[in-house]
N, CA, C and O atoms as CSV, one atom per row, in Angstrom:
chain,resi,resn,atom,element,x,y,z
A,1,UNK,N,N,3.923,17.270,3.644
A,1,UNK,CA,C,3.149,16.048,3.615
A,1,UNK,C,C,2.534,15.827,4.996
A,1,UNK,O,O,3.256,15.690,5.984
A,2,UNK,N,N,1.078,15.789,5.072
A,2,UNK,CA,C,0.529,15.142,6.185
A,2,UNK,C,C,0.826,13.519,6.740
A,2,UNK,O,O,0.752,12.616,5.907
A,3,UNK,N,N,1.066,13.287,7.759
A,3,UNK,CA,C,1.075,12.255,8.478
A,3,UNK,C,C,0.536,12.314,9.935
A,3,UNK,O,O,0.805,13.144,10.804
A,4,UNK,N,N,-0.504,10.956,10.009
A,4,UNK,CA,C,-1.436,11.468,10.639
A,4,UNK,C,C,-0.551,11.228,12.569
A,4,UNK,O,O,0.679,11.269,12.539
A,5,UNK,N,N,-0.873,11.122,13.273
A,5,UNK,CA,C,-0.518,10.514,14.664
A,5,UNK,C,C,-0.981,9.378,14.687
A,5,UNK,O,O,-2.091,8.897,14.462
A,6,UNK,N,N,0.267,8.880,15.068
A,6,UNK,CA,C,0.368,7.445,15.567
A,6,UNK,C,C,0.830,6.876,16.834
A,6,UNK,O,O,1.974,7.073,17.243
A,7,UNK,N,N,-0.413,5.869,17.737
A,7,UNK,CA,C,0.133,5.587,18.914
A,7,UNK,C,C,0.568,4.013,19.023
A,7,UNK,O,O,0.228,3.148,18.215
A,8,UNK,N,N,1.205,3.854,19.922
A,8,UNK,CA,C,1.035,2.424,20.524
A,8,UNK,C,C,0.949,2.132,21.855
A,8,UNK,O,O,1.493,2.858,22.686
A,9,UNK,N,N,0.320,1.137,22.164
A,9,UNK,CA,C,-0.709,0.670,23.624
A,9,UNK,C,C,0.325,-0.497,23.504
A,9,UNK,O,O,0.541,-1.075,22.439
A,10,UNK,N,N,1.140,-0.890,25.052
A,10,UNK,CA,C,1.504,-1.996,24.989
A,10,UNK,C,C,2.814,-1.873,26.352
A,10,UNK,O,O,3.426,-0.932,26.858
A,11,UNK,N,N,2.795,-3.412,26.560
A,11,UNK,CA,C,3.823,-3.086,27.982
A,11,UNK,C,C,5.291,-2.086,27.423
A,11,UNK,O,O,5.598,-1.501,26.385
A,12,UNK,N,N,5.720,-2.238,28.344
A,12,UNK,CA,C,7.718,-0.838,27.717
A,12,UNK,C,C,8.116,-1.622,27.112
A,12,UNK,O,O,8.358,-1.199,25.982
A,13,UNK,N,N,8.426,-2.993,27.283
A,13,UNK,CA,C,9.597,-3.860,26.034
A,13,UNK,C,C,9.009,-3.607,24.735
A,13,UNK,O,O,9.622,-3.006,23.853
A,14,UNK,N,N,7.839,-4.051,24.601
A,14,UNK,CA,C,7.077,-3.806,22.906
A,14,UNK,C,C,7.229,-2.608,22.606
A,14,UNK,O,O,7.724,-2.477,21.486
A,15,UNK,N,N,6.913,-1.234,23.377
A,15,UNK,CA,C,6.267,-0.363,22.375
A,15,UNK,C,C,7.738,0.726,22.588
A,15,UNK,O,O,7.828,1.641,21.769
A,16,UNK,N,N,8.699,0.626,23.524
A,16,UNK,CA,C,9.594,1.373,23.208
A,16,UNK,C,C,10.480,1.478,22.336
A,16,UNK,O,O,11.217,2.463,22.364
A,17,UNK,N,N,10.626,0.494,21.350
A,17,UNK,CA,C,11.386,1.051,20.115
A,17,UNK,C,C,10.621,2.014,19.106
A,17,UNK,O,O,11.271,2.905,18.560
A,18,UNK,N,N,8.893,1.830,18.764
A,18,UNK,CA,C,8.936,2.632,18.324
A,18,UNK,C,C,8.650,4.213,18.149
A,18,UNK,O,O,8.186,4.891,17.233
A,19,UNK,N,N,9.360,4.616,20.037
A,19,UNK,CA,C,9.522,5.885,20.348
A,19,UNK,C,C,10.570,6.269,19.804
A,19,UNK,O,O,10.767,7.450,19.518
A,20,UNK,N,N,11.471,5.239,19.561
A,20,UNK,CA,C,12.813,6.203,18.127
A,20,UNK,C,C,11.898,6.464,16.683
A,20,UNK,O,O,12.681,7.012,15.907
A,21,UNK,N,N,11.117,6.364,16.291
A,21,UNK,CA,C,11.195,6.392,15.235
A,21,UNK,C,C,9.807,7.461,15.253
A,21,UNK,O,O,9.048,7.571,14.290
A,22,UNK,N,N,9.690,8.034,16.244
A,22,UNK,CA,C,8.513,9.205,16.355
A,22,UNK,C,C,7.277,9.248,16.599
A,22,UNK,O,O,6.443,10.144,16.472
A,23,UNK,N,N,7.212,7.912,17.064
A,23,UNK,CA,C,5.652,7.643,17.249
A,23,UNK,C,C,5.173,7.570,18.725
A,23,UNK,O,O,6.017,7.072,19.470
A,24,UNK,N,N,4.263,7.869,19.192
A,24,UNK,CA,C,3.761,8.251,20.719
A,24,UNK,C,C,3.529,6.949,21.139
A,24,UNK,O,O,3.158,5.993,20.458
A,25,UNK,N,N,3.787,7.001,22.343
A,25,UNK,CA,C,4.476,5.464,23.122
A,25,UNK,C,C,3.281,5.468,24.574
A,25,UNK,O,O,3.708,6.105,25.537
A,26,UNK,N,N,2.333,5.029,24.699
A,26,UNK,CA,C,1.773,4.557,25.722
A,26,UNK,C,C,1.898,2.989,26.693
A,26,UNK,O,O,1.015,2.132,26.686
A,27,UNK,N,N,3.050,2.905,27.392
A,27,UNK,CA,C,3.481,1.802,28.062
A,27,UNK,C,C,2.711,1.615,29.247
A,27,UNK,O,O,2.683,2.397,30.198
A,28,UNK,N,N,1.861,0.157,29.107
A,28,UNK,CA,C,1.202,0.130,30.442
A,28,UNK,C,C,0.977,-1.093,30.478
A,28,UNK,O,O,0.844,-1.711,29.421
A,29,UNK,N,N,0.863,-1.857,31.961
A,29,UNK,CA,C,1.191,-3.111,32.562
A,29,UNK,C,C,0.440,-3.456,33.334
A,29,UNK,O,O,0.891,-4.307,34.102
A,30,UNK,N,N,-1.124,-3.005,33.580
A,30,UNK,CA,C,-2.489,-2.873,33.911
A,30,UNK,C,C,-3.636,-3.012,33.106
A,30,UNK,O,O,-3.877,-2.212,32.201
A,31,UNK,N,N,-4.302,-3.893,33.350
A,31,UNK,CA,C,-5.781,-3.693,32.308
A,31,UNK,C,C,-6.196,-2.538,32.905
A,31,UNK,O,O,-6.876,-1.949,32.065
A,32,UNK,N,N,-6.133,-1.773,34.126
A,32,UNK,CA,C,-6.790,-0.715,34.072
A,32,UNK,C,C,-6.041,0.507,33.480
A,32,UNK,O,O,-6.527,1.638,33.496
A,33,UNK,N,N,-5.135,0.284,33.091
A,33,UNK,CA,C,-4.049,1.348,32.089
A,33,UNK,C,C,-4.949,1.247,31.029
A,33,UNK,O,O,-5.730,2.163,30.771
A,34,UNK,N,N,-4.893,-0.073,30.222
A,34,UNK,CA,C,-4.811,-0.189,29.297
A,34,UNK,C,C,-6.495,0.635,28.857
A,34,UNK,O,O,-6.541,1.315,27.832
A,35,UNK,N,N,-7.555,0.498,29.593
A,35,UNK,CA,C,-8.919,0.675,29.430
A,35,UNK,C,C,-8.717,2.205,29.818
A,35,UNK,O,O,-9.593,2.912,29.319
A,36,UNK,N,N,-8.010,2.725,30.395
A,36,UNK,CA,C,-7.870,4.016,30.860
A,36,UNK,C,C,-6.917,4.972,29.036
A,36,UNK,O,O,-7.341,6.072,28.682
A,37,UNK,N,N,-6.079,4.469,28.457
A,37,UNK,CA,C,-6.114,4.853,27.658
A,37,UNK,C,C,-6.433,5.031,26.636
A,37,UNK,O,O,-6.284,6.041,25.949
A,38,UNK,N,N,-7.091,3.724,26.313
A,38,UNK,CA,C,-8.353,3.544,25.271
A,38,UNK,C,C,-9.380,4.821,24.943
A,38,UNK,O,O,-9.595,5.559,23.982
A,39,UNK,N,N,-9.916,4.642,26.375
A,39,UNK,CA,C,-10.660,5.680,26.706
A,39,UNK,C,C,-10.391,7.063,25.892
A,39,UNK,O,O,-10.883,7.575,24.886
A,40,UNK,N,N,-9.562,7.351,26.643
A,40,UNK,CA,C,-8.548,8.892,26.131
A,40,UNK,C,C,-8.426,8.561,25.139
A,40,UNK,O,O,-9.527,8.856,24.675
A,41,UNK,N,N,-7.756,8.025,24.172
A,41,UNK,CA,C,-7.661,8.006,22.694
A,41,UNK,C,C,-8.707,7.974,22.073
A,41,UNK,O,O,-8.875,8.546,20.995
A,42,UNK,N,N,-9.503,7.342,22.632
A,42,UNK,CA,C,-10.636,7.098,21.579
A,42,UNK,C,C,-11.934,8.807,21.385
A,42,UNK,O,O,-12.834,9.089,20.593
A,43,UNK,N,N,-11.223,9.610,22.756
A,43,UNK,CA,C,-11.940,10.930,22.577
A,43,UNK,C,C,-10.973,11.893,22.145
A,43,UNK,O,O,-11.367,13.009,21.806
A,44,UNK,N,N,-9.770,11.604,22.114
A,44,UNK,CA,C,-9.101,12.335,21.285
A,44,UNK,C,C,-8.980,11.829,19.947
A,44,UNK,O,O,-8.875,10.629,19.694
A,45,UNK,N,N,-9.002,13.139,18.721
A,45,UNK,CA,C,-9.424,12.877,17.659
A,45,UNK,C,C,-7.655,13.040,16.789
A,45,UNK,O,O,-7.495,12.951,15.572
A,46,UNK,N,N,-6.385,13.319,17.952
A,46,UNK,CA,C,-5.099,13.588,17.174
A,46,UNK,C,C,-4.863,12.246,16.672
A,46,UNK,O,O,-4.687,12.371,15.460
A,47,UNK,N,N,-4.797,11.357,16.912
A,47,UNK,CA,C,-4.440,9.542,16.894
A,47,UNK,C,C,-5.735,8.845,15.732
A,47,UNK,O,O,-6.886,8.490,15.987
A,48,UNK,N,N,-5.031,8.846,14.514
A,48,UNK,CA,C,-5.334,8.271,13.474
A,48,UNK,C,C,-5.557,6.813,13.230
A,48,UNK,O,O,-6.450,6.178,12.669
A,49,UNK,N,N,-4.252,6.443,13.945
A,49,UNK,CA,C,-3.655,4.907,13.935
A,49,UNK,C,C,-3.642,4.574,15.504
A,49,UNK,O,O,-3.318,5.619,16.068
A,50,UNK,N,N,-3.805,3.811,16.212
A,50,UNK,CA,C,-3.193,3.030,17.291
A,50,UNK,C,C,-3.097,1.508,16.943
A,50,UNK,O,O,-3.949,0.739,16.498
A,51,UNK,N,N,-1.732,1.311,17.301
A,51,UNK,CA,C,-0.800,0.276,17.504
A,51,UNK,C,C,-1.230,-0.626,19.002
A,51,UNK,O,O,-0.607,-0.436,20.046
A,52,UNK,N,N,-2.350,-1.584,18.901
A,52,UNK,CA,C,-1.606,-2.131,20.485
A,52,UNK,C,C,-1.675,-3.391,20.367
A,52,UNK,O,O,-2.426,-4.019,19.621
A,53,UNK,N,N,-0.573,-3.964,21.401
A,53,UNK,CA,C,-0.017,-5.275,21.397
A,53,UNK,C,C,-1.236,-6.124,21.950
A,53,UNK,O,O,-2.282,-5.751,22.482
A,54,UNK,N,N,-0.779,-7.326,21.665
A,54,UNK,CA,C,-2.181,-8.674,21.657
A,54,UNK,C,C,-2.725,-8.623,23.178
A,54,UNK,O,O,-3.887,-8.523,23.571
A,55,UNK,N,N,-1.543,-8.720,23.900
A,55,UNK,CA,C,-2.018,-9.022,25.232
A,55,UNK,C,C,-2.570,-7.385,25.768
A,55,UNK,O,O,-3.718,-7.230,26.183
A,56,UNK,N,N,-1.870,-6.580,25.708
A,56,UNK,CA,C,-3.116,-5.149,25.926
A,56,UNK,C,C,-4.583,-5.359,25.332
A,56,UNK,O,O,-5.593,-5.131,25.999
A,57,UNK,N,N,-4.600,-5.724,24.283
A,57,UNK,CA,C,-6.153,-5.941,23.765
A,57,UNK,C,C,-7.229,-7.053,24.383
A,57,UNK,O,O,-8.455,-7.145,24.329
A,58,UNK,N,N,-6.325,-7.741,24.910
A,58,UNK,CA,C,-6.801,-8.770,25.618
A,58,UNK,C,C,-7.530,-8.353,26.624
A,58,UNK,O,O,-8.702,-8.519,26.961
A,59,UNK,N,N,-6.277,-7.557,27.209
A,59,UNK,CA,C,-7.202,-6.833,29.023
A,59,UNK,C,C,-8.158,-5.403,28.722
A,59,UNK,O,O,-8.594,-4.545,29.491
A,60,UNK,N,N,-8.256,-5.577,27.270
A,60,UNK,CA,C,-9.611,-4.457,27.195
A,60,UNK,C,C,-9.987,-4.709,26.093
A,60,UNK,O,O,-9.612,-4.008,25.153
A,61,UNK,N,N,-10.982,-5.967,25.875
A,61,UNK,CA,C,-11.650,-6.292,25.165
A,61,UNK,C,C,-12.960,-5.669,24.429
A,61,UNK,O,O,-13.314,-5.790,23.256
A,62,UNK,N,N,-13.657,-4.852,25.670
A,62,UNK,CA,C,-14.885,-4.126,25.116
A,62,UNK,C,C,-14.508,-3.031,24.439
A,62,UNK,O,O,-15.032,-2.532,23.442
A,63,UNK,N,N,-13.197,-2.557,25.283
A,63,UNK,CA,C,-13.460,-1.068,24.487
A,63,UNK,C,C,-12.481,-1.134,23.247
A,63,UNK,O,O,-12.434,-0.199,22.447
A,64,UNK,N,N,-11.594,-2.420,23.092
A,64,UNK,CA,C,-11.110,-2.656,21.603
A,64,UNK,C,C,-12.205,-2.862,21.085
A,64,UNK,O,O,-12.674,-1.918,20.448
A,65,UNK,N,N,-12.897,-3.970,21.150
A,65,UNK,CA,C,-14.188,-4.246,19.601
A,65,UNK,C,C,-14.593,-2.682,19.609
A,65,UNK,O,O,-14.174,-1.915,18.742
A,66,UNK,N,N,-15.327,-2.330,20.518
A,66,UNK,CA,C,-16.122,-0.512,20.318
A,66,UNK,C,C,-14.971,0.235,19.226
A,66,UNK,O,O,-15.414,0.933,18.314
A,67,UNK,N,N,-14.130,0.125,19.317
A,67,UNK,CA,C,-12.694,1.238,18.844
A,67,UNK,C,C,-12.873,0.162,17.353
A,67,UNK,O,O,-13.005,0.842,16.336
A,68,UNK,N,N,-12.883,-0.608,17.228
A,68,UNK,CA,C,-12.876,-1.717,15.779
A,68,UNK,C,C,-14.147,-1.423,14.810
A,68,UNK,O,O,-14.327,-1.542,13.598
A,69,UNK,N,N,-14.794,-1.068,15.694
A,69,UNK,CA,C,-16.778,-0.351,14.662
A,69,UNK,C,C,-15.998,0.452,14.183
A,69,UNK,O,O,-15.756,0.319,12.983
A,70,UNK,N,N,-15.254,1.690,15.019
A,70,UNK,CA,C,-15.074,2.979,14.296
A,70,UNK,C,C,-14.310,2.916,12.872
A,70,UNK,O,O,-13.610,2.032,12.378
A,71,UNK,N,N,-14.709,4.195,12.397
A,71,UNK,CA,C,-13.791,4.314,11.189
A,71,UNK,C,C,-11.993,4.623,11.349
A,71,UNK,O,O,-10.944,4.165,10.896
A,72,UNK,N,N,-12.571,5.982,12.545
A,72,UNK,CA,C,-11.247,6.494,12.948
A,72,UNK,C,C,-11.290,6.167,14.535
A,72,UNK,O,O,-12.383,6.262,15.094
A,73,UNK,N,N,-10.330,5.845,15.166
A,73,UNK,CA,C,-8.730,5.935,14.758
A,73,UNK,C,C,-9.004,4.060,14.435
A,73,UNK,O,O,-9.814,3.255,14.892
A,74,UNK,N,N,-7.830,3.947,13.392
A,74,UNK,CA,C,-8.196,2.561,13.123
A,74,UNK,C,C,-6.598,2.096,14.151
A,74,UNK,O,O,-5.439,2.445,14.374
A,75,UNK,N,N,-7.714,1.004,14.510
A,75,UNK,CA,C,-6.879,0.021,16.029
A,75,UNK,C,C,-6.678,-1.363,15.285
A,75,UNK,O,O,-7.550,-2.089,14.808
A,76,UNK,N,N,-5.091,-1.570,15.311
A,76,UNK,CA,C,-4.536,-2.732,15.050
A,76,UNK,C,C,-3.284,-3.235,15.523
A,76,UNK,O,O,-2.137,-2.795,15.609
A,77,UNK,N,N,-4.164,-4.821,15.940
A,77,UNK,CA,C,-3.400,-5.268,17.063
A,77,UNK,C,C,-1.806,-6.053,16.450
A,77,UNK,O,O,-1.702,-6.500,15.308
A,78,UNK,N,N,-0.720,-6.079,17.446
A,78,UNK,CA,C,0.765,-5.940,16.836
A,78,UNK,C,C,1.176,-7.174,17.804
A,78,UNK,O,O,0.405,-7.359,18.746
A,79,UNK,N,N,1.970,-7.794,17.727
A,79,UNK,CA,C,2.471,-9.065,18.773
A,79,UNK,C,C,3.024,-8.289,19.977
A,79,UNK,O,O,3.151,-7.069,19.878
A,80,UNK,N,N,3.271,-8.758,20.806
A,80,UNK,CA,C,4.058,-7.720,21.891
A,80,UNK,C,C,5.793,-8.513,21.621
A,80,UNK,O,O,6.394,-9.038,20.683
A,81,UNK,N,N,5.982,-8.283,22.659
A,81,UNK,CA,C,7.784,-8.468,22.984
A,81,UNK,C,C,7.671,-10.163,23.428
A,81,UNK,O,O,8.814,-10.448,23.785
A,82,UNK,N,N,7.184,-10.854,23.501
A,82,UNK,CA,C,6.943,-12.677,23.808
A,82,UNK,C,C,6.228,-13.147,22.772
A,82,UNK,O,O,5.799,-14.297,22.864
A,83,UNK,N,N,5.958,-12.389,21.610
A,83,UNK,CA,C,5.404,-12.939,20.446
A,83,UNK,C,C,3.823,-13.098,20.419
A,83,UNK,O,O,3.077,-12.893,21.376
A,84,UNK,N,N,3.481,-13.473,19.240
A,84,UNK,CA,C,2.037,-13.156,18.744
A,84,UNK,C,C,1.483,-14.485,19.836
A,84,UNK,O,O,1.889,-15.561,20.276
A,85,UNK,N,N,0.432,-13.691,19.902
A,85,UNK,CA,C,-0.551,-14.594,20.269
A,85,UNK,C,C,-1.668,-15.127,19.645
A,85,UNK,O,O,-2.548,-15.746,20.243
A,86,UNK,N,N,-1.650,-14.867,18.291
A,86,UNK,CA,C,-2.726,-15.059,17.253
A,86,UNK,C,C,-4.225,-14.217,17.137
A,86,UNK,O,O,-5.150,-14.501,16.376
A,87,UNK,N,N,-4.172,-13.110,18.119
A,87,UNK,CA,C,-5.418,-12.671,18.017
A,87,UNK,C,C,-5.530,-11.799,16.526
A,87,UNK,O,O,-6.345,-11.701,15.608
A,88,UNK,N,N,-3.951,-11.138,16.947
A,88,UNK,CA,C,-3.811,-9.972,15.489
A,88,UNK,C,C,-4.081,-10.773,13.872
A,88,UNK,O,O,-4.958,-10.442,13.073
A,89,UNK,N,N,-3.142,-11.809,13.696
A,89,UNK,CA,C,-4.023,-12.679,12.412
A,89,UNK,C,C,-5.265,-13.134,12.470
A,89,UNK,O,O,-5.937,-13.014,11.446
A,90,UNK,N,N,-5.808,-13.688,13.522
A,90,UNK,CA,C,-7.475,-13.789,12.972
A,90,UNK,C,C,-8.278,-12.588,12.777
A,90,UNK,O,O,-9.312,-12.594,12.109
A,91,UNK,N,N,-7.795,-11.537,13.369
A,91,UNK,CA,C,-8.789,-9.779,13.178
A,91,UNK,C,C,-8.658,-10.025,12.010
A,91,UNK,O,O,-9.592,-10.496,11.362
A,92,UNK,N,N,-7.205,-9.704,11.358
A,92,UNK,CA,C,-6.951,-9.656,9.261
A,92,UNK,C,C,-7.680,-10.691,9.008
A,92,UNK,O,O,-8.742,-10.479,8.423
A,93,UNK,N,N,-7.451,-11.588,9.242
A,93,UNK,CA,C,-8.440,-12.805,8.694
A,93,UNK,C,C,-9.572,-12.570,8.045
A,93,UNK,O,O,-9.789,-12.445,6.840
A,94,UNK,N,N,-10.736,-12.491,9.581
A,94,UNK,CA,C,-11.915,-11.490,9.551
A,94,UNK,C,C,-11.861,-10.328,8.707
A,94,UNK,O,O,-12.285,-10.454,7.558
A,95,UNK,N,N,-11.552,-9.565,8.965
A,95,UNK,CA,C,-11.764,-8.503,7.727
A,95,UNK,C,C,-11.531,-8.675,6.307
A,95,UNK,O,O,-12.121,-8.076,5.408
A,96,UNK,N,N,-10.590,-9.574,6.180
A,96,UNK,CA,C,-10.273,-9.713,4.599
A,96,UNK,C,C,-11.446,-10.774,4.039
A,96,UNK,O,O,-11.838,-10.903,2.879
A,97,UNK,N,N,-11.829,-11.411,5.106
A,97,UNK,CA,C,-13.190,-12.172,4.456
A,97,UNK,C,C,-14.311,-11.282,4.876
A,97,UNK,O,O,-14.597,-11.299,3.678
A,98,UNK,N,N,-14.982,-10.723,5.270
A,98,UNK,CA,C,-15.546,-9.531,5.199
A,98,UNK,C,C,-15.775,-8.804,3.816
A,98,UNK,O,O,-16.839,-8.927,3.208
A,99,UNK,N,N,-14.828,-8.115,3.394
A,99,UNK,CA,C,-14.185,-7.644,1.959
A,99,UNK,C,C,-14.187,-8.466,1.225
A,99,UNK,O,O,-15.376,-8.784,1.233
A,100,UNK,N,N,-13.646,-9.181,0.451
A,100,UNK,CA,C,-13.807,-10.307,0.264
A,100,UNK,C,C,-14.815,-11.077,-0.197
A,100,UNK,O,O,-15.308,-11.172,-1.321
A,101,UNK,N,N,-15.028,-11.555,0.718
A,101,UNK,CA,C,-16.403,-12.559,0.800
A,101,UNK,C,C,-15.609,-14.054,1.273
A,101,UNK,O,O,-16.340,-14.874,1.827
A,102,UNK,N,N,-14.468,-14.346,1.117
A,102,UNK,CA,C,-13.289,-15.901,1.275
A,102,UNK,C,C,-12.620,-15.566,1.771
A,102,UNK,O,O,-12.498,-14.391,2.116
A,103,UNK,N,N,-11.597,-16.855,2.118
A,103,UNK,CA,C,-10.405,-16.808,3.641
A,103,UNK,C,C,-9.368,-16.801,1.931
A,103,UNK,O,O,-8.781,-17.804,1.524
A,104,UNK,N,N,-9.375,-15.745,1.354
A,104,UNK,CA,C,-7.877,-15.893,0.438
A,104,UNK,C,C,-6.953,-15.903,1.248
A,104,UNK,O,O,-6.000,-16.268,0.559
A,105,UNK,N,N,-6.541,-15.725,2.396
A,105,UNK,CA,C,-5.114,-15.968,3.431
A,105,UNK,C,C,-5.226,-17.403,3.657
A,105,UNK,O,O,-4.087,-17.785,3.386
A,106,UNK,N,N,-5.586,-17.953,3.834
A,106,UNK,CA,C,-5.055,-19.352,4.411
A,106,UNK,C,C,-6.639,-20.579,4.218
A,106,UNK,O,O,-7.107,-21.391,5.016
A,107,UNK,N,N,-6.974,-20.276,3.105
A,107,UNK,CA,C,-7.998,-21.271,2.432
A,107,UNK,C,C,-8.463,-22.099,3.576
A,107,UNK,O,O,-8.461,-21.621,4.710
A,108,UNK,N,N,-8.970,-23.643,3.282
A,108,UNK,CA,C,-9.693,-24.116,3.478
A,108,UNK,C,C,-8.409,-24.902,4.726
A,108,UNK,O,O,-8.947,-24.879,5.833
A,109,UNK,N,N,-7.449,-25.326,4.788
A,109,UNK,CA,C,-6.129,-25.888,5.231
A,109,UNK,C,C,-5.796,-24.888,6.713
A,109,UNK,O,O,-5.150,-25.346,7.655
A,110,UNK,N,N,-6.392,-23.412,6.697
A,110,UNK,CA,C,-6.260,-23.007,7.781
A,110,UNK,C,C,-4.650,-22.693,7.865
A,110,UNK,O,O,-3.915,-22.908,6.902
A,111,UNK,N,N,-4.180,-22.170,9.096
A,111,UNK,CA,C,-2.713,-21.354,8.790
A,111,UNK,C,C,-1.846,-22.828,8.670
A,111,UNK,O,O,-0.637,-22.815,8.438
């Protein structure tokens, strides 16, 4: 069975657990990390999926939306280790009304 590569972008508390479970672990505590691996992932074509936490996406805003056009690798953002910051539910949000065409998640009442 194929399974594609999977990364995660995010400080060491968030993304080191899921280096037990086999997935490639990019820990970084710099917006210029964070834009520095973007980068690299986004020209490497092994990384299907990337995982990165709210506040990494935060400190690399351009080159997340750019990475969000693409088809591949699809980039979705995960809470870090201090909890969500709400960016990752409004992306789903957005897209499911997109698709869609309505906020079927959280109607007119909002979360």
């Amino acid at each position: 069975m194929f399974m594609p590569n999977i990364a995660v972008i995010g400080d060491n508390d968030s993304v080191l657990g899921f280096k037990a479970v086999g997935v490639t672990v990019f820990p970084v505590s710099e917006p210029d990390e964070v834009k520095a691996v973007l980068r690299s992932l986004a020209r490497d074509e092994t990384y299907r999926v990337i995982f990165i936490t709210e506040e990494a996406a935060a400190a690399a805003k351009e080159q997340v939306a750019n990475l969000q056009k693409r088809m591949t690798p699809v980039l979705t953002l995960i809470p870090g280790s201090r909890g969500s910051m709400g960016f990752g539910m409004e992306q789903i949000k957005r897209n499911v009304e997109k698709a869609v065409g309505a906020d079927i998640l959280f109607g007119k009442e909002g979360r």
